[in-house]
DRENSEMAR-355362 format. One record per atom (N, C-alpha, C, O): residue number from 1; x, y, z. Coordinates in steps of 0.001 Angstrom, whole numbers. Layout:
// DRENSEMAR-355362
+-----+---------+---------+---------+
:   k :      xx :      yy :      zz :
+-----+---------+---------+---------+
: NUM :       X :       Y :       Z :
...
+-----+---------+---------+---------+
***
This chain:
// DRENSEMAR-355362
+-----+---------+---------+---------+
:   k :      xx :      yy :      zz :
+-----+---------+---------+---------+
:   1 :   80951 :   33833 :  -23864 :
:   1 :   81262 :   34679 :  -25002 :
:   1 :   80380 :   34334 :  -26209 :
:   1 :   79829 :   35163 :  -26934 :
:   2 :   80308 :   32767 :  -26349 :
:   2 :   79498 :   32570 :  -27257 :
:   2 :   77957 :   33408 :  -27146 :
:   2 :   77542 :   34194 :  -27998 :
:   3 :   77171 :   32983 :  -25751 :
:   3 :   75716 :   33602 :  -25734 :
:   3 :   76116 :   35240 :  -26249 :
:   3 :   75571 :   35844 :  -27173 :
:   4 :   76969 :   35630 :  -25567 :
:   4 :   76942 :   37051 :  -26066 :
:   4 :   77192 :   37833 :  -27508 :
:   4 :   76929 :   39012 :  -27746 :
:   5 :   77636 :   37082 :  -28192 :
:   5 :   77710 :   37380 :  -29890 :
:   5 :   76336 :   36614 :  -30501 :
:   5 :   75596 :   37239 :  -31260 :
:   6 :   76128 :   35620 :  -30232 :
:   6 :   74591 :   35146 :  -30704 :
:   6 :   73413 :   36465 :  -30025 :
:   6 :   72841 :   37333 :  -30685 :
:   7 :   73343 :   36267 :  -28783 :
:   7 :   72566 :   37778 :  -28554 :
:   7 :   72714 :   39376 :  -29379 :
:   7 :   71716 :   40037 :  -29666 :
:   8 :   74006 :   39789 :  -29657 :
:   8 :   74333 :   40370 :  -30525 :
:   8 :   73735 :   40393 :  -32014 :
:   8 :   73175 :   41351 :  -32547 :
:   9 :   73896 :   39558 :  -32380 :
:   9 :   73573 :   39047 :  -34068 :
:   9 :   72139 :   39013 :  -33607 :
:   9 :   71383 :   39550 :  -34416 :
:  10 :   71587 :   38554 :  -32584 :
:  10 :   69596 :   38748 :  -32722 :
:  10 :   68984 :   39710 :  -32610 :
:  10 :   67899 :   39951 :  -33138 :
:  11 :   69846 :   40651 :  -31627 :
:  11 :   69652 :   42332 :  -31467 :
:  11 :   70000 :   42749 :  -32888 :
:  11 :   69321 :   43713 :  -33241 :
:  12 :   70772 :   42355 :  -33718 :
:  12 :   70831 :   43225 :  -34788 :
:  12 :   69365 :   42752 :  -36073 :
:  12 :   68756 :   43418 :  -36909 :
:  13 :   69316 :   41768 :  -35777 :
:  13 :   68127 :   41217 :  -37003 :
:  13 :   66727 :   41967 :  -36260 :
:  13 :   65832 :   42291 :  -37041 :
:  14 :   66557 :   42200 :  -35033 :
:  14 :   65585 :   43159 :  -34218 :
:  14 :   65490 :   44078 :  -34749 :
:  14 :   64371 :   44461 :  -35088 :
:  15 :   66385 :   44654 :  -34979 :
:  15 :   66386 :   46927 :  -35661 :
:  15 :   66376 :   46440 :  -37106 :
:  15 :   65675 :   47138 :  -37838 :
:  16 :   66933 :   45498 :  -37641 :
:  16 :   66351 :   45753 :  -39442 :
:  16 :   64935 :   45414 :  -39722 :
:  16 :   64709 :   44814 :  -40774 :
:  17 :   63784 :   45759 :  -38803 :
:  17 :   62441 :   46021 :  -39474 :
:  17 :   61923 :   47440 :  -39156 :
:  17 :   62599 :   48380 :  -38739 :
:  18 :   60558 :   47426 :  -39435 :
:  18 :   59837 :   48221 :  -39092 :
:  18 :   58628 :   48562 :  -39269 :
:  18 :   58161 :   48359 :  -40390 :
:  19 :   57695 :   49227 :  -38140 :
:  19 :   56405 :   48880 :  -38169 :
:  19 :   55806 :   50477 :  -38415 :
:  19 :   56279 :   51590 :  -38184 :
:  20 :   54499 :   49986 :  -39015 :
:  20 :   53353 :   51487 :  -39210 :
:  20 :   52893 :   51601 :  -37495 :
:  20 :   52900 :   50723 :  -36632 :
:  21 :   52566 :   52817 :  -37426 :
:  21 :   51889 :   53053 :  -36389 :
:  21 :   50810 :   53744 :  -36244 :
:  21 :   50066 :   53838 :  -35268 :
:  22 :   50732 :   54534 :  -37920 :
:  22 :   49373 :   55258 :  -38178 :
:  22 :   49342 :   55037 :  -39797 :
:  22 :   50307 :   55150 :  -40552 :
:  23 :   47923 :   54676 :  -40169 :
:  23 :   46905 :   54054 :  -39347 :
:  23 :   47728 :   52993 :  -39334 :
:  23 :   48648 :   52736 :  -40110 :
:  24 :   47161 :   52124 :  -37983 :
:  24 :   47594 :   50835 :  -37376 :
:  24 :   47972 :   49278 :  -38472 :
:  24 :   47220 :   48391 :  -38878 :
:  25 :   49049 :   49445 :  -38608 :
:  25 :   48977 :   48289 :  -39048 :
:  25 :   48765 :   46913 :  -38700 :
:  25 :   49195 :   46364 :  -37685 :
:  26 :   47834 :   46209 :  -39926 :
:  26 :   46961 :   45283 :  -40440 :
:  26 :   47694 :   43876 :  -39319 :
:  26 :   47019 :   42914 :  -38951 :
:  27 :   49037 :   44071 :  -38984 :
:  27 :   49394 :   42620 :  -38312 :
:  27 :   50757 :   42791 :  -38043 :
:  27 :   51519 :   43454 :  -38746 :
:  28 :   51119 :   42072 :  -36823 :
:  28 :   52701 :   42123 :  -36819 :
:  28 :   53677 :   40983 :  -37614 :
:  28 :   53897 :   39809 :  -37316 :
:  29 :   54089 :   41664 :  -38555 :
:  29 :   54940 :   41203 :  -39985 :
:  29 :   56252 :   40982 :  -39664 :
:  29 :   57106 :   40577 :  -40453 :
:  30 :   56475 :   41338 :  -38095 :
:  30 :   58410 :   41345 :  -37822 :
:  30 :   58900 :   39987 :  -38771 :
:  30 :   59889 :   39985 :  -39505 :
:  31 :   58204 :   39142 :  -38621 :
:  31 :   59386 :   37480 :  -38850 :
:  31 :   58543 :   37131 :  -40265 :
:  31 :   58434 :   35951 :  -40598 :
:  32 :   57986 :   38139 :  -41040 :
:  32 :   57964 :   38103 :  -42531 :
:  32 :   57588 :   39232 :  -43655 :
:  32 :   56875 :   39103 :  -44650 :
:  33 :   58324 :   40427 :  -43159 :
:  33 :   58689 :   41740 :  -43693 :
:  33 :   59169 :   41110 :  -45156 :
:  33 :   59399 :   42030 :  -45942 :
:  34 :   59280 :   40435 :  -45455 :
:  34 :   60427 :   40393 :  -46511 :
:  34 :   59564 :   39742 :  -47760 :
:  34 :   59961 :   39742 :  -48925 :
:  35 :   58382 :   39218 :  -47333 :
:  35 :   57486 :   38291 :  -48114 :
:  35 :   56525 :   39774 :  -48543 :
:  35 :   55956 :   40642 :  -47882 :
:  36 :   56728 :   39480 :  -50110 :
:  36 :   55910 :   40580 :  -51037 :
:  36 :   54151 :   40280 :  -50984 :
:  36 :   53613 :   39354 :  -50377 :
:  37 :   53675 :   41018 :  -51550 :
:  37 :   53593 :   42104 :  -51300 :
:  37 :   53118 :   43228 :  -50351 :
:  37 :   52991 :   44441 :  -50521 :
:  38 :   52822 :   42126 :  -48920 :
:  38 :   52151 :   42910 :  -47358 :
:  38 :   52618 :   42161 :  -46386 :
:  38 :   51809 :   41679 :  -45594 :
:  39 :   53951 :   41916 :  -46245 :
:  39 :   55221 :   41095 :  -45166 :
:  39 :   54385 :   40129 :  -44537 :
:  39 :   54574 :   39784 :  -43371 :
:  40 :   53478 :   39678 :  -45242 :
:  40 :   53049 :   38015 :  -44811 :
:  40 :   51460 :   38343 :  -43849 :
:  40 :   50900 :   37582 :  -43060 :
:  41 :   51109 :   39556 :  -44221 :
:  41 :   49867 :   39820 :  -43572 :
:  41 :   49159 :   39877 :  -44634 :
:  41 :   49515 :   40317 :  -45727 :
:  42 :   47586 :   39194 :  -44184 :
:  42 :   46589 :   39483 :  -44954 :
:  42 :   45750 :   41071 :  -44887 :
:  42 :   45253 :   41715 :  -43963 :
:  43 :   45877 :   41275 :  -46231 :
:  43 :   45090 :   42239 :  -46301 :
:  43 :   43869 :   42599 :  -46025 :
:  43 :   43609 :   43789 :  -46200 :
:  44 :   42768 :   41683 :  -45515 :
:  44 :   41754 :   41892 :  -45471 :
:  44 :   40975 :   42079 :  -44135 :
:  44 :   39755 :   42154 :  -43984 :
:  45 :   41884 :   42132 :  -43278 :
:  45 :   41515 :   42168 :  -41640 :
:  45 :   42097 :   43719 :  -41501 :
:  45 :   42926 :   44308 :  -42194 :
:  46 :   41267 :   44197 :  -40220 :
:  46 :   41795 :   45055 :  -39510 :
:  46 :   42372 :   46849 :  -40511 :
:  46 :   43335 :   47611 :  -40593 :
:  47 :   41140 :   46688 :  -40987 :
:  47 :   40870 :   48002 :  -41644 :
:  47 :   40644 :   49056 :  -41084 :
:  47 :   39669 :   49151 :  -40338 :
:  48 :   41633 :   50283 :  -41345 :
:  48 :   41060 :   52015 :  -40917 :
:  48 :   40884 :   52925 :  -41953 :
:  48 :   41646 :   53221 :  -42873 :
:  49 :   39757 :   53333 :  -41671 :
:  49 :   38861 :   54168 :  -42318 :
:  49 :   40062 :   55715 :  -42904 :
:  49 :   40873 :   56157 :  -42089 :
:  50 :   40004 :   56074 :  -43749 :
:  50 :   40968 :   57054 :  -44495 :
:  50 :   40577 :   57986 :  -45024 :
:  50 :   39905 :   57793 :  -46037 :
:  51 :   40775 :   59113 :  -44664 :
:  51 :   39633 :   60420 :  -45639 :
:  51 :   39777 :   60378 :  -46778 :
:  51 :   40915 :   60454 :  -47239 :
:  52 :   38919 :   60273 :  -47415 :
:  52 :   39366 :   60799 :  -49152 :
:  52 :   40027 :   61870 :  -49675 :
:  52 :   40604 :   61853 :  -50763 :
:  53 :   39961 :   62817 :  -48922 :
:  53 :   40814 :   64048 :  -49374 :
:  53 :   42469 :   63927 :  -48564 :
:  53 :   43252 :   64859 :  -48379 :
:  54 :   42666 :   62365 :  -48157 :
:  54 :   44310 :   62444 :  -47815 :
:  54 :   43825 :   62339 :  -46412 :
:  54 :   42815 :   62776 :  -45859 :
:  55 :   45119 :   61434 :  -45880 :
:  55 :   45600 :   61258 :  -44376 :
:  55 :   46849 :   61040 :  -44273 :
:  55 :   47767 :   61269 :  -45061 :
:  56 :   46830 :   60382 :  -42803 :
:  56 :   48404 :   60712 :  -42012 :
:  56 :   48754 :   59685 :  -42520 :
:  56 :   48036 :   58928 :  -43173 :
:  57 :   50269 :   59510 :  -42193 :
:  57 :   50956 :   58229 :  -41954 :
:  57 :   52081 :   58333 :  -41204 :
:  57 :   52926 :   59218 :  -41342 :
:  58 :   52116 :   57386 :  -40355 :
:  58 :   53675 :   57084 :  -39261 :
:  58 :   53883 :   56519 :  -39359 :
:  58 :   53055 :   55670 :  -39690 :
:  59 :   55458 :   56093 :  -39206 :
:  59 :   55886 :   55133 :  -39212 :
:  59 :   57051 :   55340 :  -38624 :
:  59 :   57510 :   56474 :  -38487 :
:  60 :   57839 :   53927 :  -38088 :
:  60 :   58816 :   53810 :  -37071 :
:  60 :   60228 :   53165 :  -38179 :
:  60 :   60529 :   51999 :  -37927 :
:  61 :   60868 :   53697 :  -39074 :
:  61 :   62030 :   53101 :  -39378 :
:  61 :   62895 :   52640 :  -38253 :
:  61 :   62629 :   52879 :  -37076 :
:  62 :   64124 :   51851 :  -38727 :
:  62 :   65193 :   51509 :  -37969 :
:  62 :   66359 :   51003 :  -38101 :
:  62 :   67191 :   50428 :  -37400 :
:  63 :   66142 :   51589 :  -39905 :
:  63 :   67330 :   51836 :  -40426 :
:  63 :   68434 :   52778 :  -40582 :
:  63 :   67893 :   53788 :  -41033 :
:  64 :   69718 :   53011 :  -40453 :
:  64 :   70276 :   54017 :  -41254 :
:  64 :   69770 :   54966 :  -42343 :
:  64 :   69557 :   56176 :  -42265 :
:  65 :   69637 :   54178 :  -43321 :
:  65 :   69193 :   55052 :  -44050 :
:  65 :   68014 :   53284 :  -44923 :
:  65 :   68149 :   52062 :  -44865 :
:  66 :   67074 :   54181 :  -45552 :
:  66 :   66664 :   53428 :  -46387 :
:  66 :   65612 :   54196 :  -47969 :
:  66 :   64736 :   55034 :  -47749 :
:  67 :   65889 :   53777 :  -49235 :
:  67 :   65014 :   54126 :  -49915 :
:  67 :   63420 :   53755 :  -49734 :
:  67 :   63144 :   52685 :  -50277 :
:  68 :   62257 :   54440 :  -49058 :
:  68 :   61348 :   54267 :  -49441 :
:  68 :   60191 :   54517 :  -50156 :
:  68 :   60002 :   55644 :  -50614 :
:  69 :   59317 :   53547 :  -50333 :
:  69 :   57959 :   54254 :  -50878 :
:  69 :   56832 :   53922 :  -50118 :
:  69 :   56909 :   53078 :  -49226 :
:  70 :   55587 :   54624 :  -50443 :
:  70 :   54440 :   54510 :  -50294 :
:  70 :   53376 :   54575 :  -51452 :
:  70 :   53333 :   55541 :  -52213 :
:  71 :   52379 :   53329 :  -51569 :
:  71 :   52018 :   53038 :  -52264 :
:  71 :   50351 :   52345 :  -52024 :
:  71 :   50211 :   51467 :  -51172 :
:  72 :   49343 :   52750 :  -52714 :
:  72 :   48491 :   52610 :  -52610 :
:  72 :   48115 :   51127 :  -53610 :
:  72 :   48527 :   50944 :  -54756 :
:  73 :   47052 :   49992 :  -52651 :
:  73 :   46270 :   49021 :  -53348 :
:  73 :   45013 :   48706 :  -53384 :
:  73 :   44638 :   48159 :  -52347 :
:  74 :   44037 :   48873 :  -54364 :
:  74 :   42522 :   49081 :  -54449 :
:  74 :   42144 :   47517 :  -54110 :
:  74 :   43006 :   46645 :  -54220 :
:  75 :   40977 :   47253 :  -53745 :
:  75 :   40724 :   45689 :  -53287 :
:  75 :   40274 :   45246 :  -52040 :
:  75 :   40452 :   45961 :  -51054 :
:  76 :   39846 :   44418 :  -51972 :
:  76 :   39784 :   44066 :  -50467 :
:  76 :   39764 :   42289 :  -50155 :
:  76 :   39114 :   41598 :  -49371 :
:  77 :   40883 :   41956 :  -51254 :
:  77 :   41534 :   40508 :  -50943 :
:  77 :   43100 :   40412 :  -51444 :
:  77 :   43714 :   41311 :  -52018 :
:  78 :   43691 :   38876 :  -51030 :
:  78 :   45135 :   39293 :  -51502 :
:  78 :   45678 :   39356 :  -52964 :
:  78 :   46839 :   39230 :  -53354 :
:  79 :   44835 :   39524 :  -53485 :
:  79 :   44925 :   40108 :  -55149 :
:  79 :   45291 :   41340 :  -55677 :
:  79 :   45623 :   41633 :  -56825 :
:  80 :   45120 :   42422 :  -54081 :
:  80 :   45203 :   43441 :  -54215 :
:  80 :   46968 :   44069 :  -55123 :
:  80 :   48068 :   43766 :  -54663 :
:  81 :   46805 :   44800 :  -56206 :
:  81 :   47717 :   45512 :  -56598 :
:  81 :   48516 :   46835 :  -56441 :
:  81 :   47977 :   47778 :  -57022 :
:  82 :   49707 :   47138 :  -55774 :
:  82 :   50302 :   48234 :  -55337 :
:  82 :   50740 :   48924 :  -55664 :
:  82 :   51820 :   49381 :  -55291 :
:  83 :   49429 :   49585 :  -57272 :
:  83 :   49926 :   50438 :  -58437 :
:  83 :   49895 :   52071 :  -58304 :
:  83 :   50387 :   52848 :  -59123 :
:  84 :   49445 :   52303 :  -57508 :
:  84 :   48948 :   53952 :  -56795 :
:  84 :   49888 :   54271 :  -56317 :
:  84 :   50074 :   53406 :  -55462 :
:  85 :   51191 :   55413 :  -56227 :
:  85 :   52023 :   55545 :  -55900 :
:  85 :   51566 :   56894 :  -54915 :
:  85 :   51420 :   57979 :  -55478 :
:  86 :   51420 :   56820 :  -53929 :
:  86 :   51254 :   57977 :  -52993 :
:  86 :   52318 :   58728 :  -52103 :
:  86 :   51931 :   59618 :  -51345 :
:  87 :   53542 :   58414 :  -52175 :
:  87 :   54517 :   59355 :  -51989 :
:  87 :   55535 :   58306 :  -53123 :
:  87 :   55563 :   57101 :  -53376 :
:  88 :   56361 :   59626 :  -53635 :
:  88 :   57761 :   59254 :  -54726 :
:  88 :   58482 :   58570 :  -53759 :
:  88 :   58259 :   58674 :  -52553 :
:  89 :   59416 :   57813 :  -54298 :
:  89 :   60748 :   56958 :  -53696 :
:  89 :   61517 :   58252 :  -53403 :
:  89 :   61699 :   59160 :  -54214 :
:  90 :   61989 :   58207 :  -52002 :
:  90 :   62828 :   59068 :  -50835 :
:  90 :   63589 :   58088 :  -50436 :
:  90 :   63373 :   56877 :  -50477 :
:  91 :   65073 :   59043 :  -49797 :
:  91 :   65914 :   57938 :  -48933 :
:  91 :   65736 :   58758 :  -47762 :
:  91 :   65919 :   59973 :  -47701 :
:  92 :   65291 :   57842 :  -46658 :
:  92 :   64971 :   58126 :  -45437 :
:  92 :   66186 :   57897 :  -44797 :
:  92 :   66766 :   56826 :  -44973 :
:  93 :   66655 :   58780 :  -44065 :
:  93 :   67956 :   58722 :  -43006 :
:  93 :   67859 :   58693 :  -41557 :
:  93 :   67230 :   59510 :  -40886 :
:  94 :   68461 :   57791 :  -41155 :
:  94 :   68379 :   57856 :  -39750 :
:  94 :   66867 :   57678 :  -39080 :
:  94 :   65847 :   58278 :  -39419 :
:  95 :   67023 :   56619 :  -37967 :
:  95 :   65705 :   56064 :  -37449 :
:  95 :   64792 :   57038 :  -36662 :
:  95 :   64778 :   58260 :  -36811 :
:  96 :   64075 :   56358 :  -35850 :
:  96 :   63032 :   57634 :  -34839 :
:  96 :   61562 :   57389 :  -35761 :
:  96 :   61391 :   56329 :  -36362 :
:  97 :   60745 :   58276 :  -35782 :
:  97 :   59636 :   58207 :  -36450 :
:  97 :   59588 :   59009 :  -37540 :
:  97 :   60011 :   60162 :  -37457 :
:  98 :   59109 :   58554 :  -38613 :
:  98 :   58581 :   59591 :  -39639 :
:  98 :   57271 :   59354 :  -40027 :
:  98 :   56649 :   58341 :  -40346 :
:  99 :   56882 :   61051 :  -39876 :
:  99 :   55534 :   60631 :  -40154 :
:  99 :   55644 :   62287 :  -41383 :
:  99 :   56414 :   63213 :  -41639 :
: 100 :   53737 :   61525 :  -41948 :
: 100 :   53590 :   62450 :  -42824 :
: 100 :   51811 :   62921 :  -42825 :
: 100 :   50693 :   62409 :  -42886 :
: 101 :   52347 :   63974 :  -42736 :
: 101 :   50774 :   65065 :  -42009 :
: 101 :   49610 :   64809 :  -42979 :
: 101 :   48460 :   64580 :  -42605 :
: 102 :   49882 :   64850 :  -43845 :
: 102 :   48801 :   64134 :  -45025 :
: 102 :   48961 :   63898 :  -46204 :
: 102 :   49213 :   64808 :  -46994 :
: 103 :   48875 :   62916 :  -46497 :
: 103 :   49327 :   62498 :  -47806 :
: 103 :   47953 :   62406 :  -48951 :
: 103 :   47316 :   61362 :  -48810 :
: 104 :   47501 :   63207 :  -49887 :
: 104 :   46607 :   62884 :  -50719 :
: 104 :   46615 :   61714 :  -51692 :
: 104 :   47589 :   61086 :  -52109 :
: 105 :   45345 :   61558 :  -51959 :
: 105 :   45366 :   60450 :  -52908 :
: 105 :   45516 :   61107 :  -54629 :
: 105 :   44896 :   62163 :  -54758 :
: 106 :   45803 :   60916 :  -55135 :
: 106 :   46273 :   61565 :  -56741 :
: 106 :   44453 :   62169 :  -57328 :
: 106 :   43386 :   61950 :  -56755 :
: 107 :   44571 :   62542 :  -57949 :
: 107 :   43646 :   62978 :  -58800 :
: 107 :   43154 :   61504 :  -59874 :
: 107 :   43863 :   60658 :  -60418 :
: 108 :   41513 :   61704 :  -59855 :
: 108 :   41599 :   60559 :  -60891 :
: 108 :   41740 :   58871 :  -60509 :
: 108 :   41475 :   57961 :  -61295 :
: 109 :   42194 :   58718 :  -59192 :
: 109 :   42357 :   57516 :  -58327 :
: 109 :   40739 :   56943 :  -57965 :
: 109 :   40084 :   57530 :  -57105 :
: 110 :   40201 :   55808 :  -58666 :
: 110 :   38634 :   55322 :  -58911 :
: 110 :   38583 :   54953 :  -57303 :
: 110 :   38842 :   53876 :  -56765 :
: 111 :   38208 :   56071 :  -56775 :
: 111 :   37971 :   55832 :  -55393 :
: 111 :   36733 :   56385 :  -54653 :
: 111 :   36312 :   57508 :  -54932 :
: 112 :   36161 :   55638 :  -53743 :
: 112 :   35000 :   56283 :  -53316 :
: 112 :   34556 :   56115 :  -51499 :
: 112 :   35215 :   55198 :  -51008 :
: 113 :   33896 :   56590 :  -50780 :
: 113 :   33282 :   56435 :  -49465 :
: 113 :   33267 :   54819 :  -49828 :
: 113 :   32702 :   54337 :  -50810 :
: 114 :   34007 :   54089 :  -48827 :
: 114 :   33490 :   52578 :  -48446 :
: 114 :   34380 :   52098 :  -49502 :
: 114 :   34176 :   50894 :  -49344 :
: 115 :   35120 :   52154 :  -50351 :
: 115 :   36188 :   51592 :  -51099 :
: 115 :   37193 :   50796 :  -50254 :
: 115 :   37438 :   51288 :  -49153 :
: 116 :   37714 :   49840 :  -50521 :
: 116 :   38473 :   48619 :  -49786 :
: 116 :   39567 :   49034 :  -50436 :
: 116 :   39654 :   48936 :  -51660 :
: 117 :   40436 :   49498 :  -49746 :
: 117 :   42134 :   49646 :  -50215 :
: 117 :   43287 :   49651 :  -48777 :
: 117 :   43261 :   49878 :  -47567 :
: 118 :   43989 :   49351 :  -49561 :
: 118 :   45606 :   48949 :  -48723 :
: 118 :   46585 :   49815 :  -49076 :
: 118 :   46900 :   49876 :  -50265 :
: 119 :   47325 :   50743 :  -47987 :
: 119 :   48652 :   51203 :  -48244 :
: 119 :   49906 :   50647 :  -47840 :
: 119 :   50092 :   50388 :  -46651 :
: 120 :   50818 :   50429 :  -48735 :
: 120 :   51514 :   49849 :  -48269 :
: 120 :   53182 :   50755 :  -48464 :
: 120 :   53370 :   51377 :  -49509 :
: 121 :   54168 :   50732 :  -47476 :
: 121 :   54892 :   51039 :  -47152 :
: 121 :   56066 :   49733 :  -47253 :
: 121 :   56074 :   48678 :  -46619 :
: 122 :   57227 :   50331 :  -48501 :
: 122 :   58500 :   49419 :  -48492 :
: 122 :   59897 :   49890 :  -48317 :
: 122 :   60239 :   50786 :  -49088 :
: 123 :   60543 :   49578 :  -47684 :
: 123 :   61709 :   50179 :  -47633 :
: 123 :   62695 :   49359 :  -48260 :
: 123 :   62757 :   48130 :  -48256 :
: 124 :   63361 :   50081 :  -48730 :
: 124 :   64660 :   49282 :  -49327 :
: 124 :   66241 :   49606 :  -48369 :
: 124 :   66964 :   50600 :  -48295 :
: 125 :   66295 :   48311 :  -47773 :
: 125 :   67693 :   48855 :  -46802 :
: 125 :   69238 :   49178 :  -47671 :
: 125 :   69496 :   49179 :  -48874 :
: 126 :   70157 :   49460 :  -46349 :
: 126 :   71170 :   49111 :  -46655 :
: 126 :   71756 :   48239 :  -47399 :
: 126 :   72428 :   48363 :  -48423 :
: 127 :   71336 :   47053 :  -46591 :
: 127 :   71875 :   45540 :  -46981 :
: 127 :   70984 :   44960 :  -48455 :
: 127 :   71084 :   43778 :  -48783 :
: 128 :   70269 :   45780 :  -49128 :
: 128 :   69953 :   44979 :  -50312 :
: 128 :   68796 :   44531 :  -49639 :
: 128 :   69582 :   43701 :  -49184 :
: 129 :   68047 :   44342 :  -49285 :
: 129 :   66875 :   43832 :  -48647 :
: 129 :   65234 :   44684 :  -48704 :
: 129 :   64987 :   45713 :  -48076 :
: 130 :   64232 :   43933 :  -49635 :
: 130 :   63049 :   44688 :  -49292 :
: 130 :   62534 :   44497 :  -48304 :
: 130 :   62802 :   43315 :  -48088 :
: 131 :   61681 :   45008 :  -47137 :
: 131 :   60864 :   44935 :  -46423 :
: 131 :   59263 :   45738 :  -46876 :
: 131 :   59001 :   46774 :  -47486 :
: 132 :   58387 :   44621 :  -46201 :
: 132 :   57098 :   45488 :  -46774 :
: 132 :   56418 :   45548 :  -45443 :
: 132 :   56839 :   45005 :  -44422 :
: 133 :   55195 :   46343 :  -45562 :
: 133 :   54194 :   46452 :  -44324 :
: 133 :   52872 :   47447 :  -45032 :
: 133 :   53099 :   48350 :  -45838 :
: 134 :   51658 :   47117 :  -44608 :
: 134 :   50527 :   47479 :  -44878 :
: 134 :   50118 :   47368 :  -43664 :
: 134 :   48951 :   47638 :  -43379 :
+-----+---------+---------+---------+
***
């Protein structure tokens, strides 16, 4: 009985993350989602190329519900800042995938061909908890 409530409680800390799937995210962050501001991944590896006039994004929630955002960081070390807000704060309901067909970059955003930037994606759960991922 015991293994089976400890298995329980690890299956549940399993579904409170969640990963990008487009473009690919930078590293698997499961066991430090929670560490600001890119869940314990470096930003500077494992870069995809992004149109300037806006791209996709997917992603796999696996929460109930959660407030998130998406947010853009210019740079290409962990200095980078996650001041570009590229979609408003939404509460996302219910898990499965959400994705978004293209998201533009704002007007005015000092951006160019070959520019080093990070998007990053946070959800705010149920339980009071940030999670991040880039």
């Amino acid at each position: 009985m015991a293994f089976l409530l400890l298995f329980l409680s690890l299956l549940q800390l399993a579904t409170a993350h969640f990963h990008v799937d487009y473009p690919y995210w930078r590293g698997n962050s499961f066991k430090t989602q929670w560490e600001r501001p890119c869940g314990g991944v470096n930003v500077t590896t494992n870069r995809t190329e992004w149109p300037l006039d806006g791209g996709s994004l997917l992603f796999a929630p696996s929460h109930p519900w959660a407030i998130t955002y998406v947010n853009l960081g210019l740079g290409s070390d962990d200095t980078v800042i996650f001041n570009i807000s590229l979609v408003e704060a939404f509460n996302q309901t219910g898990n499965g995938t959400l994705c978004f067909p293209k998201i533009t970059i704002p007007e005015g955003t000092p951006i160019s061909a070959g520019t080093n930037a990070s998007i990053q994606v946070i959800q705010l759960s149920e339980l009071g908890s940030a999670l991040y991922n880039v």
